[in-house]
C-alpha positions in Angstrom: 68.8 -34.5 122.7 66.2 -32.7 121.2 66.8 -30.7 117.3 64.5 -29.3 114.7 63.8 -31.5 111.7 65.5 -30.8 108.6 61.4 -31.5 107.0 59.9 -29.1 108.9 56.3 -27.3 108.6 54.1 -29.0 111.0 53.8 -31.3 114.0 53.2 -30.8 118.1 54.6 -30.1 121.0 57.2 -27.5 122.2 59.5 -29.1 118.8 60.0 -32.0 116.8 62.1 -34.6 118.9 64.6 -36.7 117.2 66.8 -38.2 119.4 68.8 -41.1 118.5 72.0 -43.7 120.2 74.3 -46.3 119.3 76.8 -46.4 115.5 73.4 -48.1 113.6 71.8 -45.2 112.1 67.9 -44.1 111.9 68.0 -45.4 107.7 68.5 -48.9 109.4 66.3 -49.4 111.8 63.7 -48.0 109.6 64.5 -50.6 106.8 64.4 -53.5 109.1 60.9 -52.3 110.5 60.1 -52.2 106.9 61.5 -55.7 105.7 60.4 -57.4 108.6 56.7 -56.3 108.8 57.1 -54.5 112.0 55.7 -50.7 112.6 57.6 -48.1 110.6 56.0 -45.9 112.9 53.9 -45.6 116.0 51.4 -42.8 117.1 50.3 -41.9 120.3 46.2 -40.5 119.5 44.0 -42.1 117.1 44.1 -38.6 115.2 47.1 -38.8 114.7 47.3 -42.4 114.5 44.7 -42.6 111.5 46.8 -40.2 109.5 49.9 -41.7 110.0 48.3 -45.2 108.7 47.5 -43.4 105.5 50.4 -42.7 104.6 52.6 -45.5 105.4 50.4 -47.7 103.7 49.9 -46.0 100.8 53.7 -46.2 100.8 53.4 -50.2 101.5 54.7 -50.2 105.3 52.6 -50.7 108.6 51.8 -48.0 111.3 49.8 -48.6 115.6 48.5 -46.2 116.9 49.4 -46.5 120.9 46.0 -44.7 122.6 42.8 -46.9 121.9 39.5 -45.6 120.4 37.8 -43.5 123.2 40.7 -43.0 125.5 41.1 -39.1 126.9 44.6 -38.4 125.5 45.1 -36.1 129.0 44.1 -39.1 130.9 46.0 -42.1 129.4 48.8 -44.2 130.4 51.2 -46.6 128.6 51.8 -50.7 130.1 55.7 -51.9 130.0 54.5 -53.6 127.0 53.1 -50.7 124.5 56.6 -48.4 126.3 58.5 -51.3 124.9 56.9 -50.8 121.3 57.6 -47.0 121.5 61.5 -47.4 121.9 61.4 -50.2 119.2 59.8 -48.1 116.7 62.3 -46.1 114.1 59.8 -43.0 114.8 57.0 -42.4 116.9 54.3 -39.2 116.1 53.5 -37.9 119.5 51.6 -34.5 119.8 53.2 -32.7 122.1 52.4 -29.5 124.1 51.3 -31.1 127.4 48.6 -33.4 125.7 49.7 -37.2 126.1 49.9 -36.3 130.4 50.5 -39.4 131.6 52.9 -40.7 129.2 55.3 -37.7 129.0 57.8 -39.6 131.2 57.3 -42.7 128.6 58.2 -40.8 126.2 61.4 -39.3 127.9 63.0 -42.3 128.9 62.0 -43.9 125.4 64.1 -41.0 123.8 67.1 -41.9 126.5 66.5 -45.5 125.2 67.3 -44.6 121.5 63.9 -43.8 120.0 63.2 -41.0 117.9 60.3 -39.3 118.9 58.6 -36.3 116.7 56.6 -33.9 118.2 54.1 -31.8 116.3 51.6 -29.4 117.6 54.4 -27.3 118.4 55.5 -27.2 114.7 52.0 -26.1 113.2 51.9 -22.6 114.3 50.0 -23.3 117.8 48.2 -20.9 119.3 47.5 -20.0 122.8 44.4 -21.0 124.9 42.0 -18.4 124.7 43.0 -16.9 121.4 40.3 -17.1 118.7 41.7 -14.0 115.9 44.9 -16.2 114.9 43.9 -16.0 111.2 43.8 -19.5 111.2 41.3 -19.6 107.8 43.4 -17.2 105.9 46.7 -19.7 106.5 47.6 -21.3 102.7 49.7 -23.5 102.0 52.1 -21.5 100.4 52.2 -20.1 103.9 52.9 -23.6 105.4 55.9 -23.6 103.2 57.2 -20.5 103.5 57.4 -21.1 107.8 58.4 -25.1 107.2 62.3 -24.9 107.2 62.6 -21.2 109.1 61.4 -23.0 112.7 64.4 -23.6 115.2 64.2 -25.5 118.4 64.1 -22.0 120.1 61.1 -21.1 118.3 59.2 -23.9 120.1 60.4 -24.2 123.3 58.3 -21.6 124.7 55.6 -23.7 126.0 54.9 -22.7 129.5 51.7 -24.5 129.4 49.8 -21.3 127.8 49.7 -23.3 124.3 46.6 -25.3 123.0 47.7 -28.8 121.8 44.5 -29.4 120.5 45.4 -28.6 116.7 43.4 -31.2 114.9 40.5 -29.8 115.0 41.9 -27.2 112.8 41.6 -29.7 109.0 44.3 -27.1 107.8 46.9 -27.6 110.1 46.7 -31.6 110.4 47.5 -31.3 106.3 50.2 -29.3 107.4 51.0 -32.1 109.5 50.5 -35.1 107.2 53.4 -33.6 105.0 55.6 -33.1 107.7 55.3 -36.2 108.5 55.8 -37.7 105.1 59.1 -35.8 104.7 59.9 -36.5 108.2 59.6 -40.6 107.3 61.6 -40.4 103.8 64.6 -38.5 105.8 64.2 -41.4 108.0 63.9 -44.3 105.7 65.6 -43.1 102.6 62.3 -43.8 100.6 60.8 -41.0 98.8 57.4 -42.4 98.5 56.9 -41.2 101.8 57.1 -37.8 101.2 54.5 -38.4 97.8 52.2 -40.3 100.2 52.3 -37.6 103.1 51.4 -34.7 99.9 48.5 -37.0 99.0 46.8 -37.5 102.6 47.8 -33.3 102.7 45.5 -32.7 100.1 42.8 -35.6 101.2 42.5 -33.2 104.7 42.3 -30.3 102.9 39.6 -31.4 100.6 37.8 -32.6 103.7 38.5 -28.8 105.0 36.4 -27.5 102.5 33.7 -30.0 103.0 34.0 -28.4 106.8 33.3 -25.2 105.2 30.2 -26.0 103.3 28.7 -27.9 106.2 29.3 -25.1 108.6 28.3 -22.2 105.8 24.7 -22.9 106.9 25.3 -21.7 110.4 24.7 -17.8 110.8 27.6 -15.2 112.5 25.3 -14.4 115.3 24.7 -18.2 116.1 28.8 -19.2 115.8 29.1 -19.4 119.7 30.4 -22.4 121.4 30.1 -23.6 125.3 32.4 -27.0 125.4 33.1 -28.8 128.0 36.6 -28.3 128.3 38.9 -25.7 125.9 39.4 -28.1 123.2 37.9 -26.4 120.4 40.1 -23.0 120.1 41.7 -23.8 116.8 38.3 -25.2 115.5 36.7 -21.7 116.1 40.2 -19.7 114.5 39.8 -21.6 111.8 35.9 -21.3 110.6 35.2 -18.3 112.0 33.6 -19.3 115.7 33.8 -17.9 119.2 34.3 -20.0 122.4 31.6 -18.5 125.2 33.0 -20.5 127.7 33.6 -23.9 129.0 32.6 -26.1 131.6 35.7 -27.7 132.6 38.5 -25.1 133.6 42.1 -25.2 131.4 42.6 -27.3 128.6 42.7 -30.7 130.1 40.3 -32.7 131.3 41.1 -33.5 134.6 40.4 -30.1 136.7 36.9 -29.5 138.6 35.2 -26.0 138.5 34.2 -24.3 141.5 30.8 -23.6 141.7 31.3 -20.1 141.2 32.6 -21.2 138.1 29.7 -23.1 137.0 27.4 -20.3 137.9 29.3 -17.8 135.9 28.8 -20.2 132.6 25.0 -20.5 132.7 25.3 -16.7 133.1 27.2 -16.4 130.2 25.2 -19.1 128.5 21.9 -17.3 129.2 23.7 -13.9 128.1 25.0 -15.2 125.1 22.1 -17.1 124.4 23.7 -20.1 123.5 21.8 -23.2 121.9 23.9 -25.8 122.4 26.6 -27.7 125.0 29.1 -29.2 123.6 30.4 -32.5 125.0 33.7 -34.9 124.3 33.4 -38.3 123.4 36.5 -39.6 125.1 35.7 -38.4 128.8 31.8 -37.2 128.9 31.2 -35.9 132.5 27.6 -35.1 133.8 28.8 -31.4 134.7 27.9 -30.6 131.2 24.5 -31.9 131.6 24.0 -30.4 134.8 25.2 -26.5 133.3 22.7 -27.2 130.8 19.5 -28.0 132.9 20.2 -24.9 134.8 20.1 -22.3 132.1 16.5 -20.9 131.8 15.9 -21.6 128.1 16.6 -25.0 126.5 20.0 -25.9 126.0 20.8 -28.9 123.5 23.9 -31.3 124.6 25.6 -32.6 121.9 28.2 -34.5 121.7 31.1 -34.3 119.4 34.4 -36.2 118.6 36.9 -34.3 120.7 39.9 -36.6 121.8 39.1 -39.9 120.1 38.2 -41.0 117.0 34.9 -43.0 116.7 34.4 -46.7 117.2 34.6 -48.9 114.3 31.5 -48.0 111.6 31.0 -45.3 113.0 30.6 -41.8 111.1 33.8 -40.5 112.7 36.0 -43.6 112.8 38.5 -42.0 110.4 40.3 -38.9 110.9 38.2 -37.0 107.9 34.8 -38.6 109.6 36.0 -36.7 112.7 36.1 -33.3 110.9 32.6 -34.3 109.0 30.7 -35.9 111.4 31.6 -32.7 114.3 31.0 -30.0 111.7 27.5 -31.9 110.6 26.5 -32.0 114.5 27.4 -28.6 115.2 25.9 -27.0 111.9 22.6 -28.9 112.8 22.4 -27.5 116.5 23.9 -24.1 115.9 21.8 -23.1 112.7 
């Protein structure tokens, strides 16, 4: 059954899931995962998975991340064998609100099966597709606090698919979710150094949020207009200040096809808006976006940016904070 954690703040989905069977309780299986060497946690994304690794090493454990580098998170499924890891693991970091498509039912019958599974877009204030004046950059964290323990399950269960689960690509609200996350593990394991570790990687994100800034200071109001290929960067414009023109791939998966009337309604919009650049995702390029861009009158850049995968190993983006970096660097530099 699903219930709010008592460490609340931050995290996805329609509320953070902990569900739990059997007399043993959650302290135990935790310190066996500990003592043994085996995951204290597993998460589903590589964002998500890269922050969770911080902070369970820095508090001496071990963390997987389930999704490898350059999967679609809207496209992936689980074998029996990485299912089997996710009900072994004392807690796996899922983020929630419709994202992780094909492993929903996973995760479900994991839950049945006596895994705790938290959610967290859900728990970071989400915001609906579409909606770019959430006041996302004026969110502090004395704000952060101030929501943390006041969420309910009620609160979250709203999602009728109208919420964006792409919060990552808002640096504030991954902090937000760091620390939840911390706290979340320390409830779990008894061990304090959890919620130290998860305060640390909080203020790691946040210093790469004003790095974010800087890069994307150079970048003039009239020119902060974004055409993506599918609507994946909503929280990235209500956080620094952007506007998303359109998008080539309808909803806010990957997986639909636009009509052609859609298509033709873009480069209109494109043209109209006169929009530099097209911005592609990493994990599931498609030649639409390509295609929108060749048929706009004026030269249109592609560029592609990190949108539901981290970056290969050595690459600029093959960390969580490269991510934020690397996609702010490539979007200053065709935007400015």
């Amino acid at each position: 059954m699903r219930r709010p954690s008592t460490s609340l703040g931050a995290l996805l989905a329609a509320t953070l899931v902990i569900a739990g069977c059997g007399s043993a309780g959650d302290d135990d299986s935790a310190d066996a995962a500990q003592s043994s060497g085996d995951p204290v946690a597993i998460a589903t994304t590589t964002m998500l998975g890269d922050v969770l690794a911080d902070i369970i090493q820095c508090a001496g454990g071990t963390a997987e991340t389930l999704m490898p580098v350059g999967v679609d998170p809207h496209d992936f499924s689980a074998s029996s064998e990485q299912v089997a890891s996710v009900v072994s693991a004392p807690l796996v970091v899922a983020n929630g609100l419709g994202l992780e498509e094909g492993i929903e039912a996973a995760l479900e019958s994991a839950e049945l099966d006596g895994a705790v599974v938290m959610e967290v877009a859900a728990l970071v204030d989400p915001i609906e597709f579409g909606d770019g004046s959430h006041e996302g950059d004026e969110r502090s964290d004395e704000d952060e606090h101030s929501e943390g323990d006041d969420h309910s399950e009620e609160e979250h269960a709203h999602d009728d698919g109208s919420l964006d689960p792409h919060f990552w690509h808002d640096a504030g609200r991954m902090a937000e979710a760091a620390e939840l996350v911390g706290a979340e593990l320390a409830d779990l394991t008894g061990d304090n150094a959890y919620a130290t570790c998860g305060t640390e990687v909080h203020d790691a994100i946040m210093e790469a949020d004003d790095e974010v800034r800087d890069i994307l200071a150079a970048v003039p109001a009239e020119r902060r207009v974004l055409v993506t290929d599918h609507d994946a960067l909503g929280y990235f414009a209500d956080a620094y200040d952007f506007e998303v023109a359109g998008v080539v791939i309808p909803g806010g998966a990957t997986l639909a096809e636009p009509s052609s009337q859609e298509l033709s309604e873009l480069v209109r919009t494109i043209e109209d808006e006169g929009v530099r650049a097209v911005f592609s995702n990493n994990a599931n390029p498609t030649d639409l976006v390509p295609a929108v861009a060749a048929e706009v009158g004026t030269e249109v850049e592609v560029v592609e940016l990190y949108i539901g995968s981290l970056g290969t190993p050595g690459s600029s983006a093959d960390t969580y904070v490269g991510m934020l970096t690397t996609n702010a660097e490539r979007i200053a530099a065709a935007l400015r």
